[in-house]
C-alpha positions in Angstrom: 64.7 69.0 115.4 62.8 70.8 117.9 58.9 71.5 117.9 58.5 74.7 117.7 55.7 76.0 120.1 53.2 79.3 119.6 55.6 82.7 119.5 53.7 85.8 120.6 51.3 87.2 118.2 52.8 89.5 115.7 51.0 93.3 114.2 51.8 93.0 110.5 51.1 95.2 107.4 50.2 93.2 104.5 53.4 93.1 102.3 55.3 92.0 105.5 52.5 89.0 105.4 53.5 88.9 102.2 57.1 88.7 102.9 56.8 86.0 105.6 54.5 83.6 103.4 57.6 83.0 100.9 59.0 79.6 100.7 61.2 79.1 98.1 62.2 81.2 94.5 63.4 84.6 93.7 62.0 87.8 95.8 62.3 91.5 96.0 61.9 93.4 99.0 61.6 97.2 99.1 64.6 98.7 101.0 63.0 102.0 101.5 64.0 103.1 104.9 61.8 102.4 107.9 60.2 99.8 105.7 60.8 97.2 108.4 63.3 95.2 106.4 65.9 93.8 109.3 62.2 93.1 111.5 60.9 91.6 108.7 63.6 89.3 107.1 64.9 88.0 110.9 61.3 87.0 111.0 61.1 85.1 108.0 64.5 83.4 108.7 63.6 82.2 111.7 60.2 80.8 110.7 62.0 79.0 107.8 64.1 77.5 110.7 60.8 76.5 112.2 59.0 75.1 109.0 61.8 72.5 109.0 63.0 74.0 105.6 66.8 73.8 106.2 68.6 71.0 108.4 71.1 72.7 110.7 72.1 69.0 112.0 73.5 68.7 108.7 75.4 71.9 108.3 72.6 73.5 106.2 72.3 77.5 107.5 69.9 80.5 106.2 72.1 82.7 104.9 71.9 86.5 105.4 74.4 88.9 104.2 74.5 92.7 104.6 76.8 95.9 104.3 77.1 97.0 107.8 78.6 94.8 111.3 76.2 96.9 113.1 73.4 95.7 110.6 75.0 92.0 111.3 74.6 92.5 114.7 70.6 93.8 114.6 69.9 90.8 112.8 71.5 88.4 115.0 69.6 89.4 117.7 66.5 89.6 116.1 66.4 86.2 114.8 68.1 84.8 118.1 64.9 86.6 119.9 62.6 85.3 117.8 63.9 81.4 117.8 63.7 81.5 121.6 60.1 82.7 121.3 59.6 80.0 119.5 61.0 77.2 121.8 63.7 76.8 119.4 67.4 76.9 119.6 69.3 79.9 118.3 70.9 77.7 115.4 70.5 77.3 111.9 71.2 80.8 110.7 74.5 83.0 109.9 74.8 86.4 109.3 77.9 88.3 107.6 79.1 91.6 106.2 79.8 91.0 102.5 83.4 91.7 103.1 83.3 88.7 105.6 81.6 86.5 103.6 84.3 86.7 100.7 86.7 86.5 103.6 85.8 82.8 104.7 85.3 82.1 100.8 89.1 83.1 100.0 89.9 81.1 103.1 87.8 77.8 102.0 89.9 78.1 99.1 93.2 78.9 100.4 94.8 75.1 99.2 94.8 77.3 95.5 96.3 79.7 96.9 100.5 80.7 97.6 102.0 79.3 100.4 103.1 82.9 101.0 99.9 85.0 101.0 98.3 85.4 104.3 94.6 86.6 103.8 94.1 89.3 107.1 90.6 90.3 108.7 89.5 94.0 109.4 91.1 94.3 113.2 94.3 92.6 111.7 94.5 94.7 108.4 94.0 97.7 111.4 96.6 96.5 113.4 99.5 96.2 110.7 98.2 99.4 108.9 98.7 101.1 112.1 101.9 99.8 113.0 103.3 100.4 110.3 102.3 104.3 110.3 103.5 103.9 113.7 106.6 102.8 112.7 107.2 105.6 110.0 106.0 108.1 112.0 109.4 107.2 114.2 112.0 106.5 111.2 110.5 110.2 109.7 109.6 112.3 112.6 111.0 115.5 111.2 109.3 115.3 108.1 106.0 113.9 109.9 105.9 117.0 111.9 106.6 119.1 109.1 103.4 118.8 108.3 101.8 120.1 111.2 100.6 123.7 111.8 103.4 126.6 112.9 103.6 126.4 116.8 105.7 127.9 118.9 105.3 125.7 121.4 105.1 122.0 122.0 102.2 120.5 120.4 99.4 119.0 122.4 98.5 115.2 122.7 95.6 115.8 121.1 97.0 117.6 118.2 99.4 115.1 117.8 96.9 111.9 118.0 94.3 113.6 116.0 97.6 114.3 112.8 98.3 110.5 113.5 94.6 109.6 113.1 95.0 112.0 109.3 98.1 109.9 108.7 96.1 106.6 109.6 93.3 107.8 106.9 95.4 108.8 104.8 97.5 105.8 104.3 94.2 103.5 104.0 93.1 105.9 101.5 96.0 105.6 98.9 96.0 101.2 99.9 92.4 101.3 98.8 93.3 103.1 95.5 96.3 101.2 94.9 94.1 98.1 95.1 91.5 99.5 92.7 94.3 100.1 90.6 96.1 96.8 90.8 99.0 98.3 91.7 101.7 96.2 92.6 103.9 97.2 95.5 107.4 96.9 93.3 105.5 99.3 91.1 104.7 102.1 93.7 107.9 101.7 95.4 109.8 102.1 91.9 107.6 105.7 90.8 107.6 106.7 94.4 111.8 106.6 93.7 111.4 107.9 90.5 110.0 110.6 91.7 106.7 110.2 89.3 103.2 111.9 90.5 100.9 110.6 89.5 101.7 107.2 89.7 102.2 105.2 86.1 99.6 103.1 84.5 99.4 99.6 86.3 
């Protein structure tokens, strides 16, 4: 492993001293905003990187995971900067939504699961969401357009790409609920015929 060499000389108020002198166990930090948290926490991961703490040679990583990609993406570059500072190289940490982080668990685990279930990130769960709405916008244009406010005259592009956008929403909305739900797709598609509103329970 590298030596670390002297990063610049950090201002710090005493409970992110505090912060920075943990080395192992159980602690809270305060998540009131402007507290400094993402500052604060990319600086402690990177100086447990430099304290020899975890051994990225041997697959061992510090760990942070957060709600946001943007807040993925602060702390990346935080903790990058700082390990540079430092001499060091920008390894031995990973950073992941919590949706992400389940992701690669159901994947790591995918030998228990059906030959038959594909598990989909975000931008591929986008794509087939939106190809399908594309695709019954076309096979139900009449009643798509229904839907749309009286015109007498052609509708704009943006009318129309901003009620494709509602129908995009819209049909991630009731797949979110259904999922809540555990609704089955055999069971939606069966009240749906039925004609039932709302839907049964699960």
């Amino acid at each position: 492993m590298d030596t670390p060499t002297t990063p610049p000389p950090l201002r710090l108020r005493p409970a992110q001293e505090e912060i920075l002198a943990y080395r192992a166990g159980r602690m809270a930090v305060s998540a009131v905003p402007g507290s400094g948290k993402t500052f604060t926490l990319s600086l402690l991961a990177a100086q447990l990187i430099a304290d020899g703490r975890i051994d990225p040679d041997n697959s061992q990583q510090v760990l942070i995971v957060t709600f946001l990609n943007a807040s993925v993406d602060a702390f990346r570059a935080r903790i990058r900067r700082r390990l540079l500072e430092m001499g060091l190289p920008d390894t031995g940490f990973d950073v992941r939504t919590l949706h992400s982080l389940a992701l690669e668990i159901v994947r790591w685990g995918s030998d228990l699961l059906s030959d038959d279930l594909t598990v989909l990130d975000e931008g591929q769960s986008r794509q087939f969401l939106e190809a399908a709405v594309d695709g019954w916008i076309n096979d139900n244009a009449r009643l798509w357009e229904a839907f749309l406010p009286d015109y007498s005259g052609e509708y704009s592009p943006q009318m129309i790409a901003r009620w494709r956008d509602i129908t995009a929403t819209t049909a991630a909305a009731f797949i979110r609920e259904a999922k809540n739900e555990r609704y089955r797709p055999e069971a939606i598609f069966a009240a749906i015929r039925a004609g039932q509103n709302p839907l049964p329970a699960p």
